[in-house]
N, C-alpha and C positions, 0 to 999 in steps of 0.2 A: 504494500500500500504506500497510497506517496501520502509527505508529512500535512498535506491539504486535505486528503479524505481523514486522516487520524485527528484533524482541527476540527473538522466538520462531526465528525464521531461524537466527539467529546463536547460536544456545543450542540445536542441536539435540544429543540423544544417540544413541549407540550403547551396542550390548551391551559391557562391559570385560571384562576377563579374570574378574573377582570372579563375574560376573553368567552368566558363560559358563559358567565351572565347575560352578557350583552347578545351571543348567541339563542340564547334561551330567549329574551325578551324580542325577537323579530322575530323569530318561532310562535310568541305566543300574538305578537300585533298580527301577522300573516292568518292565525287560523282564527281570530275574533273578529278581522277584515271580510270574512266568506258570506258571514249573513247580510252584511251590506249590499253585494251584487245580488241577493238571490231574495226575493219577495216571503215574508215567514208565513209556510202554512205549519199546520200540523205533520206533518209526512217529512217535510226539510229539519224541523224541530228535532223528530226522532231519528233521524239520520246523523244529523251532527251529535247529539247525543249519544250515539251508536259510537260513531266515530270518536270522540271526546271518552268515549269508555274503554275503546280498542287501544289508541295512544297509549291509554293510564296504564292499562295490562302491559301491554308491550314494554313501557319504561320500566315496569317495575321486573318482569321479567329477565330484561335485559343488564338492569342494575345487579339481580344476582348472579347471573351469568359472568358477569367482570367481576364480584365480587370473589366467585369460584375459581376463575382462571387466576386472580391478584393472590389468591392464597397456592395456587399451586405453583407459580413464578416464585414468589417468597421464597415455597420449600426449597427450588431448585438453584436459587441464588443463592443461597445460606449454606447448598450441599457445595457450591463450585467457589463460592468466593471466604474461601476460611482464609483462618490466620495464614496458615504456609503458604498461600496464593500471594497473598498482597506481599506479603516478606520474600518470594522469589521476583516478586515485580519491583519490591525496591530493588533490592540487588543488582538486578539486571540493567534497572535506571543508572545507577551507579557505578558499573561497569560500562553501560553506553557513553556516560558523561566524560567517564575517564575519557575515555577510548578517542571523544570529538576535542578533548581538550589537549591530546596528544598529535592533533590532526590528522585522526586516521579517521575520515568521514567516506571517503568513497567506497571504500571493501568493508565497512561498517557491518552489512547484513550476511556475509559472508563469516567474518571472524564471529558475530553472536551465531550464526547458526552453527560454526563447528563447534562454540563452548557450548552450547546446548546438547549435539552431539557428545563432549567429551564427559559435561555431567550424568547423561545419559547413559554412557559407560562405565563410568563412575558407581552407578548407583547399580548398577546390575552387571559384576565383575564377570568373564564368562570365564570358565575353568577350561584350562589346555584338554586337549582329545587325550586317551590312553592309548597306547600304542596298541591294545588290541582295534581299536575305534579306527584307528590309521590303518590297520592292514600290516603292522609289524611284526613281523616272527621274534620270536627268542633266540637269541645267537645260541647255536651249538657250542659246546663246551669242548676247550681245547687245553691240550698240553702245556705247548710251545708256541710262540709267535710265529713262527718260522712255518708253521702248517696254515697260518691266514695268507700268506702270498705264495702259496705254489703255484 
């Protein structure tokens, strides 16, 4: 990623309350404006009524639906963002800062991916093959040295 999507990442918005308000209030001028074009009988009455009770259901449904999904995002944040997460992301900060203050910015993502790699190996040492694993015989047992080069 270039350092302009990771600005824009980190700077995203949401609706605030200012912004939410003010949406909700042309939502509500918009649907009190209907009976105006439309002559009131009884039949229009019970229609916007109908309608005015489908909205309500709808919002409230919808309200616990994001309530459900806000709880199961929690869970899943809370499982991914612990303590060792943020403490490898300083580190790594840390290590980056070094690294641009030494002026090594161009091969930057290069030397963190091999130390990411190196921790990597680090953390899961692998164990040499056994020479059975290799296909190694047991050397025959001999006397003399003089019987290894005839």
């Amino acid at each position: 990623m270039k350092e302009e999507e990771y600005e824009e990442m980190s700077q995203m918005d949401f609706l605030n309350a200012k912004q939410l308000t003010i949406l909700s209030i042309i939502v509500l001028l918009v649907i009190q404006m209907i009976p105006i074009f439309f002559s009131p009988t009884p039949f229009t009455e019970w229609m916007l009524l109908g309608y005015t009770a489908g909205v309500s259901t709808c919002a409230i449904v919808g309200a616990i639906l994001v309530q459900h999904n806000a709880d199961k995002i929690t869970v899943m944040y809370r499982r991914a963002f612990n303590k060792e997460f943020y403490m490898t992301i300083e580190t790594l900060n840390e290590v980056r800062k070094g690294l641009e203050e030494e002026g090594v910015n161009e091969s930057l993502p290069e030397i963190l991916g091999l130390m990411g790699a190196w921790v990597k190996a680090q953390a899961n040492p692998l164990e040499p093959p056994t020479n059975e694993e290799l296909g190694v015989k047991q050397p025959t047992p001999y006397d003399s040295e003089e019987e290894l080069f005839v």
